[in-house]
N, CA, C and O of each residue as an XYZ file, in Angstrom:
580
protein
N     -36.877    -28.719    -27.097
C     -36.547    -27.672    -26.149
C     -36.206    -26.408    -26.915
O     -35.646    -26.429    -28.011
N     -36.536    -25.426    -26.345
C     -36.434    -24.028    -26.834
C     -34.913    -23.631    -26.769
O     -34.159    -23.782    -25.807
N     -34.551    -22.950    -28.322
C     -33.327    -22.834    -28.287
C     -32.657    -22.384    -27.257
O     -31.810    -22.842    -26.490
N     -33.385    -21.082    -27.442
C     -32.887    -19.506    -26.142
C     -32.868    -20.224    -25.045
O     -32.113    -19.875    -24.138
N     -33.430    -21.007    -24.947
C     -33.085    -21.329    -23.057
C     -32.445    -22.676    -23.079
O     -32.630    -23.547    -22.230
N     -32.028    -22.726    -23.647
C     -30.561    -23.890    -23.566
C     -29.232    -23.298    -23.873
O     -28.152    -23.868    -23.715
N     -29.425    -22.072    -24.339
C     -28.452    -21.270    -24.595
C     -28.093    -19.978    -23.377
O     -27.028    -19.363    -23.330
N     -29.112    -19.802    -22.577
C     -29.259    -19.043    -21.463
C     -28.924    -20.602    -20.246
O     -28.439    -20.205    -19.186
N     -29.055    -21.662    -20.281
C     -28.667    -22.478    -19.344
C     -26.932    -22.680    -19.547
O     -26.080    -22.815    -18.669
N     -26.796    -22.649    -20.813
C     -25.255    -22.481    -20.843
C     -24.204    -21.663    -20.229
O     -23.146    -21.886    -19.641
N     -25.209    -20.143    -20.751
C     -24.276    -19.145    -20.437
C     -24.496    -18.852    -18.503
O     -23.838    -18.239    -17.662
N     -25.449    -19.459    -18.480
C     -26.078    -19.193    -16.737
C     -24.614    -20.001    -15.984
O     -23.872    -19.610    -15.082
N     -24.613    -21.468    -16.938
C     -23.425    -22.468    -16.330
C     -22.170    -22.030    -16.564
O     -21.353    -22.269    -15.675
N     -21.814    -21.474    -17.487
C     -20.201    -20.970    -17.556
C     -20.228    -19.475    -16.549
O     -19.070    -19.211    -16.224
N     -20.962    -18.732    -16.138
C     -21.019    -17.579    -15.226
C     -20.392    -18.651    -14.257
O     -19.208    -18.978    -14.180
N     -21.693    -19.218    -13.384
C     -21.513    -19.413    -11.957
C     -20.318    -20.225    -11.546
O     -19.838    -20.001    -10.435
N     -19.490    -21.647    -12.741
C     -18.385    -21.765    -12.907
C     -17.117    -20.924    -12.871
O     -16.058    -21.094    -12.267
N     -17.604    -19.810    -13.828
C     -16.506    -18.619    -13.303
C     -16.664    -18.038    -11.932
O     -15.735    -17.678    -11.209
N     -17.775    -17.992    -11.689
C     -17.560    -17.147    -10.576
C     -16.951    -18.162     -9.177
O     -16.145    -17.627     -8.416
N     -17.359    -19.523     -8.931
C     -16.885    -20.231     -8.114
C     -15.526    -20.362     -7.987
O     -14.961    -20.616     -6.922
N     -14.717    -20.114     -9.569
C     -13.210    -20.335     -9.922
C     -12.740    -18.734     -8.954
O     -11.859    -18.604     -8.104
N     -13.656    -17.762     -9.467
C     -13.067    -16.640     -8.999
C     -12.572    -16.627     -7.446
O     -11.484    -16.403     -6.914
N     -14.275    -17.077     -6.809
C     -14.306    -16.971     -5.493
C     -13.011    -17.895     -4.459
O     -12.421    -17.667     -3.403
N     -13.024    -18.967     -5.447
C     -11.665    -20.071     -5.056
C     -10.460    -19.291     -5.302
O      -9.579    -19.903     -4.698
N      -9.988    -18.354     -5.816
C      -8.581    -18.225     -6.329
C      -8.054    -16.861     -5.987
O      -6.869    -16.534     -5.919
N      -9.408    -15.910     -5.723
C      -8.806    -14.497     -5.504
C      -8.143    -14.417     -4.178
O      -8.482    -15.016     -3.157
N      -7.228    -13.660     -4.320
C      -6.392    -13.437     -3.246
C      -5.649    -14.560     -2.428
O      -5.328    -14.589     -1.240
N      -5.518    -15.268     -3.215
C      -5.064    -16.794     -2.279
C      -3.217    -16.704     -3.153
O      -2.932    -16.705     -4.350
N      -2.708    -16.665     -2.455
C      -0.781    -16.576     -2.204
C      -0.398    -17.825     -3.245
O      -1.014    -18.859     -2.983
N       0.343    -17.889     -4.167
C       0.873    -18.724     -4.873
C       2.263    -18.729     -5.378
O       2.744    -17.644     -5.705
N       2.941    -19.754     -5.481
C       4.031    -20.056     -5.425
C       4.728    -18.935     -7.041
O       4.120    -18.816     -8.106
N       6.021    -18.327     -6.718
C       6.179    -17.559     -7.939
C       6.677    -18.196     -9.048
O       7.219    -19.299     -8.985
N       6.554    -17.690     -9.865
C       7.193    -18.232    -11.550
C       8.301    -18.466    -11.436
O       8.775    -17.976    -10.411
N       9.086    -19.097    -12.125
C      10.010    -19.535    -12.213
C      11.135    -18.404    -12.484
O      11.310    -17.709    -13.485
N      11.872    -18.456    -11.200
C      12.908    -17.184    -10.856
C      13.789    -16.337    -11.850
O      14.838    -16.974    -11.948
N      13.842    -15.576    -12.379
C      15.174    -14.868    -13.426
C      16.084    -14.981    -13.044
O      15.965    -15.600    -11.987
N      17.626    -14.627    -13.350
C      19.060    -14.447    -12.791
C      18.655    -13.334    -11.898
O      18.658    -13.623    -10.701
N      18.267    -11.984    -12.251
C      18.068    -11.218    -11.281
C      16.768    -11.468    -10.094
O      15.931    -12.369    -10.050
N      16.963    -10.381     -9.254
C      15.840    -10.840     -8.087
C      14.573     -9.565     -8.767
O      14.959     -8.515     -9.281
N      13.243     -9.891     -8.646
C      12.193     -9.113     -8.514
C      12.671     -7.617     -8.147
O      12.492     -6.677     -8.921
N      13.423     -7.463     -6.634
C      13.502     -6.496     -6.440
C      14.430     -5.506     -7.398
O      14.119     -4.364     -7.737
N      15.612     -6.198     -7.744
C      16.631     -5.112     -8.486
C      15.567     -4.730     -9.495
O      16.010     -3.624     -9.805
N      14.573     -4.866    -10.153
C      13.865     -4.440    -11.267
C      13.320     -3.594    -11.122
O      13.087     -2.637    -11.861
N      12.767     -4.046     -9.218
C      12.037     -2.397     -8.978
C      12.614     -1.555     -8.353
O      12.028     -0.546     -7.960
N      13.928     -1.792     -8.115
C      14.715     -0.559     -7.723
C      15.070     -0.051     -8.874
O      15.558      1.070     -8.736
N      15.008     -0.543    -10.306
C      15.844      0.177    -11.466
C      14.148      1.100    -12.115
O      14.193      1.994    -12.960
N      13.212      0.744    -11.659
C      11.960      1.114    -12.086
C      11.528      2.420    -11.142
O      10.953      3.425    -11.559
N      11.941      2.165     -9.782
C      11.721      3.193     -8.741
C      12.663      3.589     -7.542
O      12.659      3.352     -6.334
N      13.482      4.305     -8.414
C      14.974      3.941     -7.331
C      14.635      4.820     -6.101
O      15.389      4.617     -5.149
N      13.816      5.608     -5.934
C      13.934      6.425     -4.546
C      13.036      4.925     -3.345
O      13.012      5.112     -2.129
N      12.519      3.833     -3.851
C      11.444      2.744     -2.659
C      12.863      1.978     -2.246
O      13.892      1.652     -2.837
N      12.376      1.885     -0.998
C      13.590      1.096      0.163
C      13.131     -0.193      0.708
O      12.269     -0.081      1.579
N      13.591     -1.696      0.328
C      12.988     -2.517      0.418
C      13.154     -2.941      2.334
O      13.997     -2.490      3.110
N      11.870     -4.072      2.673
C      11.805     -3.897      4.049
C      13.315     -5.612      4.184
O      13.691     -6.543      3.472
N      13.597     -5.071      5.484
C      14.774     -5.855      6.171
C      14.367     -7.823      6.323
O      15.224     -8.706      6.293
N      13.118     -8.000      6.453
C      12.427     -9.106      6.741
C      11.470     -8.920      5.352
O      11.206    -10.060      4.970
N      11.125     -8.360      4.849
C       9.980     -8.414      3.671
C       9.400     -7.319      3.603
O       9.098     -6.583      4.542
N       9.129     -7.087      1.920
C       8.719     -6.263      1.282
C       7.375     -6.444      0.166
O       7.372     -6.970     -0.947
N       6.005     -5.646      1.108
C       4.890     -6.336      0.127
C       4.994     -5.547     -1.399
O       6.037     -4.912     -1.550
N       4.453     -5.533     -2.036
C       4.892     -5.201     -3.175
C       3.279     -4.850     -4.108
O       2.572     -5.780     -4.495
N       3.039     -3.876     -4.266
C       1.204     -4.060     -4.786
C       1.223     -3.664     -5.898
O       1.923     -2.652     -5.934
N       0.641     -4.030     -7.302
C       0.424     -3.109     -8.370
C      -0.836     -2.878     -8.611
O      -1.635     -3.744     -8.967
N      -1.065     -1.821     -8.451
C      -2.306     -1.072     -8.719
C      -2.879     -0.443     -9.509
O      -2.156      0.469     -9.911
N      -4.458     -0.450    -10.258
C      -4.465      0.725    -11.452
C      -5.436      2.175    -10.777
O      -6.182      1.837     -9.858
N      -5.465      3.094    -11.000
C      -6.532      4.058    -10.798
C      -7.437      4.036     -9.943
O      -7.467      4.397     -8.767
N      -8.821      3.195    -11.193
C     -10.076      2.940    -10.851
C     -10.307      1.266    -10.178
O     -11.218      0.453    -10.341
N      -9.339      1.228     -9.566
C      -9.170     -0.473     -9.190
C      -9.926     -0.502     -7.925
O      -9.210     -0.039     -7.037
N     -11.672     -1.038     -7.257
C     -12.040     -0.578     -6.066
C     -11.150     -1.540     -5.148
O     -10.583     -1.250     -4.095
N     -11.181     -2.874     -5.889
C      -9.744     -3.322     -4.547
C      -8.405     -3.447     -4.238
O      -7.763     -4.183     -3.488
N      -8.089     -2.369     -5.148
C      -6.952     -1.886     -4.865
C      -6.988     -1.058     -3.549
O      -5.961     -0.905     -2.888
N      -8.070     -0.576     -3.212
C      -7.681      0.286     -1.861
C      -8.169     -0.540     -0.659
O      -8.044     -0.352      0.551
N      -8.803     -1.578     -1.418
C      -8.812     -2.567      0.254
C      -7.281     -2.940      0.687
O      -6.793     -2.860      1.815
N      -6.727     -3.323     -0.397
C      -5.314     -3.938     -0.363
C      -4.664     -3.140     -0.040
O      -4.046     -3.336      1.007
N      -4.492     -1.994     -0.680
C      -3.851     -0.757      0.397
C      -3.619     -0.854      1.780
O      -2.676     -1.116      2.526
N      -4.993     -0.504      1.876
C      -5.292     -0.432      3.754
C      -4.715     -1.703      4.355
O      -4.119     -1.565      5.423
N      -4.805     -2.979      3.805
C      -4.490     -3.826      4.350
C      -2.973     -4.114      4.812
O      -2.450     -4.243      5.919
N      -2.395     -4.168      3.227
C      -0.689     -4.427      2.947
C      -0.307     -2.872      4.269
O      -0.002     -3.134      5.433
N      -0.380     -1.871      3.923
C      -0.181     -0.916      4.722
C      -0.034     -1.177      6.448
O       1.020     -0.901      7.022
N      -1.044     -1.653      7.069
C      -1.205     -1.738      8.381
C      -0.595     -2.995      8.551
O      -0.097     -3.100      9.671
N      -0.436     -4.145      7.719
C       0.467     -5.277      7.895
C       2.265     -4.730      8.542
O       2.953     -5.191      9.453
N       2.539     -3.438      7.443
C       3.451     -3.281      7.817
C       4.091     -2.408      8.635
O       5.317     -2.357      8.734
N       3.330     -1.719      9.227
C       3.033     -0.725     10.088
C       3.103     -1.333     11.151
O       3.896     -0.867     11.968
N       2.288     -2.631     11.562
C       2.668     -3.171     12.415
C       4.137     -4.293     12.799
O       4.685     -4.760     13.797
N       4.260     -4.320     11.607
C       5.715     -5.843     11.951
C       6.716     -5.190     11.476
O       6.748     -4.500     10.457
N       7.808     -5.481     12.467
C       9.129     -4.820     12.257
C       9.750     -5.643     10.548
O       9.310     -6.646      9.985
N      10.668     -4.896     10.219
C      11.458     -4.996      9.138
C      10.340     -5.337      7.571
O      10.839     -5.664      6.494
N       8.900     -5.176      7.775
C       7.839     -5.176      6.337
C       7.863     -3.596      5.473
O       7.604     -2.394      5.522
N       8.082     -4.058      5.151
C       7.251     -2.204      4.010
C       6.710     -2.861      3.272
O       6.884     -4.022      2.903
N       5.613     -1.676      2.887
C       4.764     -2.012      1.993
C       4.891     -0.754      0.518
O       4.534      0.392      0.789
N       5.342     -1.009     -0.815
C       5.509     -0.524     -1.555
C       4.152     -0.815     -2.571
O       3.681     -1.940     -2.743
N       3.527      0.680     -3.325
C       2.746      0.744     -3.853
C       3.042      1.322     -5.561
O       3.232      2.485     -5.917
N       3.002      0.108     -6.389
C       3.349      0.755     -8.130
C       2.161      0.863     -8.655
O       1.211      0.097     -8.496
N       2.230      2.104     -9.473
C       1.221      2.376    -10.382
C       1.218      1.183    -11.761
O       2.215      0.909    -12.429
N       0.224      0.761    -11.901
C       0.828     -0.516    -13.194
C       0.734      0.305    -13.968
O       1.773      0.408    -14.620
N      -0.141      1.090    -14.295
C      -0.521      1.888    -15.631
C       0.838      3.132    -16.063
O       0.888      3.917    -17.010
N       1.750      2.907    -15.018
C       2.772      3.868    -15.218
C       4.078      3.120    -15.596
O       5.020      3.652    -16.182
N       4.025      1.786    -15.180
C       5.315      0.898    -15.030
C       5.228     -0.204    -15.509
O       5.483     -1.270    -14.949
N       4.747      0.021    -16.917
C       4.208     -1.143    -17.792
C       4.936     -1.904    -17.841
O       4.559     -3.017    -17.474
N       6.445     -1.746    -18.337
C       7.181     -2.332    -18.468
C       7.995     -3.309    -17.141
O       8.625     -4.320    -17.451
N       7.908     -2.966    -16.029
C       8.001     -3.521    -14.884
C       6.605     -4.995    -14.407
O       6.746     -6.065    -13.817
N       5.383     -4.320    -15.019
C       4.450     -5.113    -15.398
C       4.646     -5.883    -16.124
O       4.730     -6.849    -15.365
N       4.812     -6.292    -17.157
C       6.083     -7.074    -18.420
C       6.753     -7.835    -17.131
O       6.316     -8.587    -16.260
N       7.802     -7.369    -17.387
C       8.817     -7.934    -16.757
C       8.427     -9.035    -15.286
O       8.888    -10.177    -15.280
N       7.829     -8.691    -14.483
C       7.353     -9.665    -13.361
C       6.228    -10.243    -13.819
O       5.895    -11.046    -12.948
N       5.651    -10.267    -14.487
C       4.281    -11.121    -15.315
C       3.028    -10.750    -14.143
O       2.333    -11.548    -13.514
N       3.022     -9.513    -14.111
C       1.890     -9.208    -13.236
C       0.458     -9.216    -14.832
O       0.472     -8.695    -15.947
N      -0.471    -10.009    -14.159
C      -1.543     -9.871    -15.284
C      -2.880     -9.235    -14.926
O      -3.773     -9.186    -15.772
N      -3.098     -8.601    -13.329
C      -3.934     -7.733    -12.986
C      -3.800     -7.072    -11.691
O      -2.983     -7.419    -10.839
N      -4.630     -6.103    -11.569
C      -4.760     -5.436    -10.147
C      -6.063     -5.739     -9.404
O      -7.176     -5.868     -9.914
N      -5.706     -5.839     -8.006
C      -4.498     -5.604     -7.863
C      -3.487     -7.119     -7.431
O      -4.248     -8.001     -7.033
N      -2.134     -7.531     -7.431
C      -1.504     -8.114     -8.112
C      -0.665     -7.457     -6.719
O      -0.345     -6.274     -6.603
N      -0.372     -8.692     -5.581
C       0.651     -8.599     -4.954
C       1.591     -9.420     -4.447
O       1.285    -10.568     -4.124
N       3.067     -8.871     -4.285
C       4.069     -9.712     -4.239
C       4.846     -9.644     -2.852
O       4.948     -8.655     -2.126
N       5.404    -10.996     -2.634
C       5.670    -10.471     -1.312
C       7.340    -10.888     -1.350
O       7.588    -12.076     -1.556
N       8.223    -10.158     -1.201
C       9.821    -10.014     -1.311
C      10.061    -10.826     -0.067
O       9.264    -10.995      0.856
N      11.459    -11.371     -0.197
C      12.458    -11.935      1.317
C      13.119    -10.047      1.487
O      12.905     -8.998      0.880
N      14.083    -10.529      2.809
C      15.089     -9.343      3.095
C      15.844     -9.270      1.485
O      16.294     -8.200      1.076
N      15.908    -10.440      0.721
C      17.361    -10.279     -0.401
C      16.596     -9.486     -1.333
O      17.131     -8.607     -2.009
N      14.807     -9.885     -1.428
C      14.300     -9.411     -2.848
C      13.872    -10.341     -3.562
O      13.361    -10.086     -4.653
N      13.985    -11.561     -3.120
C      13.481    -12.648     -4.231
C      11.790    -13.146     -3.610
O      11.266    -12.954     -2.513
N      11.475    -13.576     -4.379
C       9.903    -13.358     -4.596
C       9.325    -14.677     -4.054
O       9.232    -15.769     -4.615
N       8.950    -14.283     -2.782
C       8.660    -15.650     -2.117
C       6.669    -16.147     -2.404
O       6.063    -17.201     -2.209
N       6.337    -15.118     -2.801
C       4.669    -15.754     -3.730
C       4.171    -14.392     -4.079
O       4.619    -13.263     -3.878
N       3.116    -14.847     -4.659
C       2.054    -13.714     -4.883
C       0.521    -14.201     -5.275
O       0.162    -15.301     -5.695
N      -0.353    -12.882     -4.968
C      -1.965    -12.969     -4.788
C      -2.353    -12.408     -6.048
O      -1.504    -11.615     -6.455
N      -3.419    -12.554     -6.867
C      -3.851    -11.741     -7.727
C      -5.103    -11.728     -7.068
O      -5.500    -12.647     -6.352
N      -5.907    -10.385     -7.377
C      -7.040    -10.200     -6.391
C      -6.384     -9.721     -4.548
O      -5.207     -9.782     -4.193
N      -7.355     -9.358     -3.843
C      -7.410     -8.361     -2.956
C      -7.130     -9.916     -1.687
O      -7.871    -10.899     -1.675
N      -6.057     -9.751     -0.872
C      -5.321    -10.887      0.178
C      -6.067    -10.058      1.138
O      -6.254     -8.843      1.069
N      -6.440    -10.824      1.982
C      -7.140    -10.754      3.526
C      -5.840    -10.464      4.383
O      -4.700    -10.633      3.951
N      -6.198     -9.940      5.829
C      -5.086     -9.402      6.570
C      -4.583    -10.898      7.220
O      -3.479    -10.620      7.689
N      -4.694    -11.532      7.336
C      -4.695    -13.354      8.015
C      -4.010    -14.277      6.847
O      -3.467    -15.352      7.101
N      -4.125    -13.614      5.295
C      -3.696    -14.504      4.523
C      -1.812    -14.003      4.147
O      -0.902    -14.772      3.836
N      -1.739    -12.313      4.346
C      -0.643    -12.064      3.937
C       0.033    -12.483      5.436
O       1.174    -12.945      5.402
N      -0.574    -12.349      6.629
C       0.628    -12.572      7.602
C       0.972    -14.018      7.827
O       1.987    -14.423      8.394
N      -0.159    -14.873      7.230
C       0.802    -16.748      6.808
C       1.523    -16.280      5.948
O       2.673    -16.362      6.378
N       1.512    -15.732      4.754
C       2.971    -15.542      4.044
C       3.928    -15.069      4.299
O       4.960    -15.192      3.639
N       3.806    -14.459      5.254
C       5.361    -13.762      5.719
C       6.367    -14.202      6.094
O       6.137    -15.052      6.954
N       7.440    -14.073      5.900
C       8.601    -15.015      6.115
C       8.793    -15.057      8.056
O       8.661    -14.054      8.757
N       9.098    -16.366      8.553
C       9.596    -15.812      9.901
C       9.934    -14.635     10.637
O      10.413    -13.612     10.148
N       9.704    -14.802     11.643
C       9.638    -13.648     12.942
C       8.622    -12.779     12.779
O       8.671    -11.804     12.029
N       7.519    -13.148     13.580
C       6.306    -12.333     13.755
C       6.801    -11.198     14.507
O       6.150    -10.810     15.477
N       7.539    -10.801     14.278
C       7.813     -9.717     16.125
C       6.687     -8.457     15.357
O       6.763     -8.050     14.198
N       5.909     -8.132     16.172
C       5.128     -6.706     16.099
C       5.855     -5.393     16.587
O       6.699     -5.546     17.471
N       5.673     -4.391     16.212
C       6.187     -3.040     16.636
C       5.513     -2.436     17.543
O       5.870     -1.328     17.942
């Protein structure tokens, strides 16, 4: 058998493997790392003290620039909370708040977290969450506005 194309069947098989892993994992809510003494939020209030976390939950997005689904997630996290009482939706630049990046082990954008009323970090998505996937994560009381 011809080298090149046992070597093109390889690399053909580790693509579509990745890409099936991708298609399985993006945006799907996962349980958070193992908690610090402090909560998620005090970090990003010491990172962005003028953002006001929401009463029932606070989505939490890190975003870079040129990220194209970062602005799906936008639109999305946004109108999630627009509609349900006590959500905000807070938007960090990663490329500005590296060190906040560090610190919560965010490893891409966009990269979202979803807070209780206290601030502690009840999961997060890497890759772009569907509007159906963040409102199963939301903590109790659907009430709409």
């Amino acid at each position: 058998m011809n080298t090149g194309l046992l070597i093109l069947g390889i690399a053909l098989l580790a693509a579509v493997g990745f890409g099936l892993h991708r298609r399985r994992t993006d945006g799907r809510f996962a349980a958070p790392p193992a908690a610090p003494e402090d909560t998620p939020w005090s970090r990003i209030a010491a990172a962005l003290p003028d953002a006001t976390p929401g009463t029932r939950a606070t989505l939490v997005q890190f975003s870079s620039a040129f990220c194209a689904p970062c602005r799906t997630t936008r639109v999305v996290l946004a109108d999630v909370a627009a509609h349900h009482r006590g959500v905000t939706h807070l938007e960090v630049d990663a490329e500005k708040h590296l060190e906040l990046v560090r610190a919560l082990d965010v490893r891409r954008t966009p990269t979202t977290l979803i807070l209780d009323g206290a601030g502690r970090e009840l999961t997060r998505a890497a890759g772009a969450p569907r509007r159906e996937q963040v409102l199963a994560a939301l903590p109790a009381s659907q009430e709409t506005r």
